[in-house]
C-alpha positions in Angstrom: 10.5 29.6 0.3 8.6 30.8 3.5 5.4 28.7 4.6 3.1 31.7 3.9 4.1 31.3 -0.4 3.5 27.5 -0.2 0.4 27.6 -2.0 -1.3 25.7 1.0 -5.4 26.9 1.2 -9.0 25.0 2.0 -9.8 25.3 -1.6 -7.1 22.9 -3.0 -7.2 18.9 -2.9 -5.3 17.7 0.1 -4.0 14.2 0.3 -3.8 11.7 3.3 -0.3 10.0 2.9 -0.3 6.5 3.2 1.9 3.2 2.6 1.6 0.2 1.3 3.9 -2.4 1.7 4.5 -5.3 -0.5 7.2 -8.4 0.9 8.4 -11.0 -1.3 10.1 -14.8 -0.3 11.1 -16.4 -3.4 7.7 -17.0 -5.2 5.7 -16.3 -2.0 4.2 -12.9 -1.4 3.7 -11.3 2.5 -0.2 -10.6 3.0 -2.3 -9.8 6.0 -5.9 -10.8 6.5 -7.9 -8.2 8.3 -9.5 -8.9 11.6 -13.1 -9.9 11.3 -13.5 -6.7 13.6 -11.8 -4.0 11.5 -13.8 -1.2 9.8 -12.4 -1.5 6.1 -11.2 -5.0 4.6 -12.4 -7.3 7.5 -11.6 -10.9 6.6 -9.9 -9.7 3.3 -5.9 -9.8 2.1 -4.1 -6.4 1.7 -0.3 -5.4 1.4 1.1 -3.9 5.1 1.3 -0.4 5.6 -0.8 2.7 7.0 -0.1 6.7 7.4 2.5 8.5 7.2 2.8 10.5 10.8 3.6 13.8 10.7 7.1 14.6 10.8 8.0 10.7 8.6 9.3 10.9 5.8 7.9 8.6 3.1 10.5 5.6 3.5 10.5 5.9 7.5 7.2 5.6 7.4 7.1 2.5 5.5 10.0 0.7 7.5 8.0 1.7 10.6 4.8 0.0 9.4 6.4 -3.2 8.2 8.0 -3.7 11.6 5.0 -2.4 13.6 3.0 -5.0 11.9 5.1 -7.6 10.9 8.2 -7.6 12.8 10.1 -7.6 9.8 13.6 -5.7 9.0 14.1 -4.9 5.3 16.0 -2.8 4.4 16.0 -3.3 0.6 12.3 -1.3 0.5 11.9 0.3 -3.0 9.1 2.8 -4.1 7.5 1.0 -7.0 4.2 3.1 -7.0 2.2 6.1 -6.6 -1.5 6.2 -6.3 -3.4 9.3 -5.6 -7.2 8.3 -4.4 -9.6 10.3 -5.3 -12.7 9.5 -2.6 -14.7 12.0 -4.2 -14.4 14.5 -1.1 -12.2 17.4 -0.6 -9.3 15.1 0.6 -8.0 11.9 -0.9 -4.8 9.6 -0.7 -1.4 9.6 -1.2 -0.3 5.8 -1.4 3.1 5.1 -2.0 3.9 1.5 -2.7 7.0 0.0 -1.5 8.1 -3.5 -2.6 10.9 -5.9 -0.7 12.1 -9.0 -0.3 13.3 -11.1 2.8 14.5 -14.6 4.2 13.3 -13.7 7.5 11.1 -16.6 8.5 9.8 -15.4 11.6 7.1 -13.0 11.9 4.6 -11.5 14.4 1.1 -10.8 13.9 -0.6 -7.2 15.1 -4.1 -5.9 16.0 -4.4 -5.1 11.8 -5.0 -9.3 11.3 -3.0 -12.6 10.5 0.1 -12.1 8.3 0.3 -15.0 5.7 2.7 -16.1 3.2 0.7 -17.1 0.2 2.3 -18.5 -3.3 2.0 -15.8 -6.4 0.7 -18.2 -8.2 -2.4 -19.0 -5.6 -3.5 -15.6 -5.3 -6.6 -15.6 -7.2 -8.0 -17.9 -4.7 -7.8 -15.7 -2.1 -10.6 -13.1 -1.0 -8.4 -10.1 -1.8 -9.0 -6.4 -1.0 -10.8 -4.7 -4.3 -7.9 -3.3 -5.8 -4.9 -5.7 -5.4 -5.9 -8.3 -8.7 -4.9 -5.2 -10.7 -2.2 -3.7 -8.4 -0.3 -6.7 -7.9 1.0 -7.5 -11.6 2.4 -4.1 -11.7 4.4 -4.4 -8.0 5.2 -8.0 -9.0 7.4 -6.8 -12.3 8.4 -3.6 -10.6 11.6 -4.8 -10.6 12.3 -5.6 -14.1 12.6 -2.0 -15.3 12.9 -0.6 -12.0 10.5 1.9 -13.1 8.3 3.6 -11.0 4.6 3.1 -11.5 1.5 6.0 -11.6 -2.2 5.2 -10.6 -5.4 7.2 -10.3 -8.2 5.2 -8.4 -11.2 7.3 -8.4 -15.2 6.1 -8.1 -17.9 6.5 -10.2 -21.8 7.1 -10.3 -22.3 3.8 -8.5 -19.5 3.9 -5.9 -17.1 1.3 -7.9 -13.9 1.9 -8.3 -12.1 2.8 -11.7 -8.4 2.8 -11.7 -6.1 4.1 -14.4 -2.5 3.8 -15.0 -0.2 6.4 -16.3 2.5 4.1 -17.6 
């Protein structure tokens, strides 16, 4: 199909593509703390991961992020998740959510934050970004059916955030 019949216009929802990466040790779960410094989730714990450059596939992308800011080969990454954000604008997000598992030991902190390995079953005692307490369960067992998850995160009236599962 030529470019020109893609469907592509300014009056259709557009998506960023992003990744997020979840990496698992035993009962110990990969999480980065933003810097203080950073715009969105200073000082909280997120998953690894970013956009999708253009010309990346989806996979690519995520193995790039995980080395850029962990140092961290895995090559067992697995799509777990998609999540399409809704921000309430004209464009929203495409995050795909990868899950993994290592034995690497070493790892190397970026200009994203601290990279720390925290025990699953500590998690709630950590400032975590908004999301993840809900998020989490469902990458945590992704490997049990090896099904592939659906979210919707959109806001509401008073900018909090509503998500709802497909599955």
């Amino acid at each position: 199909m030529p470019k020109k019949d893609q469907g592509v216009s300014n009056n259709r929802f557009r998506i960023i593509p992003r990744t997020l990466i979840f990496v698992t040790q035993g009962d110990r779960l990969l999480l980065i703390k933003g810097h203080p410094h950073k715009r969105i989730w200073a000082n909280l714990y997120n998953g690894i991961g970013g956009h999708i450059e253009r010309g990346e596939d989806v996979l690519s992308a995520a193995w790039r992020e995980l080395k850029e800011e962990t140092g961290l080969d895995v090559a067992d990454l697995r799509l777990c998740g998609i999540v399409m954000v809704d921000a309430g604008e004209d464009t929203g997000i495409g995050l795909f959510v990868f899950r993994g598992e290592t034995d690497q030991q070493s790892l190397q902190n970026s200009e994203e934050g601290q990279l720390e390995w925290i025990p699953v079953d500590h998690l709630t005692e950590y400032p975590l970004v908004e999301d993840l307490p809900v998020l989490l369960p469902r990458v945590l067992k992704a490997d049990e059916g090896g099904e592939i998850f659906f979210a919707r995160y959109w806001y509401d009236e008073h900018d909090r955030l509503r998500i709802d599962f497909s599955n």
